[in-house]
N, C-alpha and C positions, 0 to 999 in steps of 0.2 A: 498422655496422648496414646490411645490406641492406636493398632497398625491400619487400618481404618481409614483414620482421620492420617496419619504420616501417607499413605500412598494417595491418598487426594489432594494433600500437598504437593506431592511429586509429579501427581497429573497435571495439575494445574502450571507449574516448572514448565514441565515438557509441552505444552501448548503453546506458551508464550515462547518457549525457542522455537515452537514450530511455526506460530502465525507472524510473531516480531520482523523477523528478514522479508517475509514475507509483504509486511506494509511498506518498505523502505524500495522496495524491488523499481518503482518509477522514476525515482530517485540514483540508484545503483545501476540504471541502463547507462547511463552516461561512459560508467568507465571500461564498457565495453571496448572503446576506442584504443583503450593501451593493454599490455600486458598483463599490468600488475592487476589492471582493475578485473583483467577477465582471471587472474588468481583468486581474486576475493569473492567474487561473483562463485565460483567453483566453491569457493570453502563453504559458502554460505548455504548453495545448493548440499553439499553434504549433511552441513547442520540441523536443514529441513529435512531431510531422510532421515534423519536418524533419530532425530526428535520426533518425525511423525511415527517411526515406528514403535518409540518406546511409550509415545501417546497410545496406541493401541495395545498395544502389551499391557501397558496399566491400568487403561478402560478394560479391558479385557479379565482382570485381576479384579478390578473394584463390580464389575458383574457378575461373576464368581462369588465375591464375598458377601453381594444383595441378593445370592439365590438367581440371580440371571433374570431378576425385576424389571430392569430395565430395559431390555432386550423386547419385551411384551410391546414398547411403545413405540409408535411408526416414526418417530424422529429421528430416535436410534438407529434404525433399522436403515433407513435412508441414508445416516451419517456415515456409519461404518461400509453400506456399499459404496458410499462416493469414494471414501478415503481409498478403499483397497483397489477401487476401478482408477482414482489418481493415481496409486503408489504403482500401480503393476503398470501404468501406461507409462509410467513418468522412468523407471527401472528395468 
């Protein structure tokens, strides 16, 4: 396995922690009502920050290693402004 192929794996990792809590979030309003739930609610927001950041960091990496290919394409372009206009509004 190239390193290549190893950090697409880990991009792919860090997506799914970053979008997973995220589909559950309709579900996990409920236990706003107590304590604990509003602790787990908290952790989970962390886990999204941290995962979305390291989702950029290795988009970031795996752009880098295509010569910044993908960067050329307006979906890209589009994704990475949402993300960092999410992250900087949400932080």
């Amino acid at each position: 396995m190239n390193t290549y192929t190893f950090l697409l794996i880990l991009h792919i990792v860090a997506a799914i922690a970053f979008i997973g809590p995220m589909m559950l979030t309709p579900r996990l309003l409920g236990l706003m009502r107590e304590p604990a739930g509003r602790d787990t609610l908290h952790k989970l927001h962390q886990q999204i920050g941290v995962a979305g950041w390291l989702l950029l960091l290795g988009g970031l990496i795996l752009l880098y290693q295509q010569q910044w290919a993908w960067l050329q394409m307006g979906w890209m372009r589009l994704s990475l402004a949402l993300f960092i206009g999410a992250q900087a509004i949400d932080h």
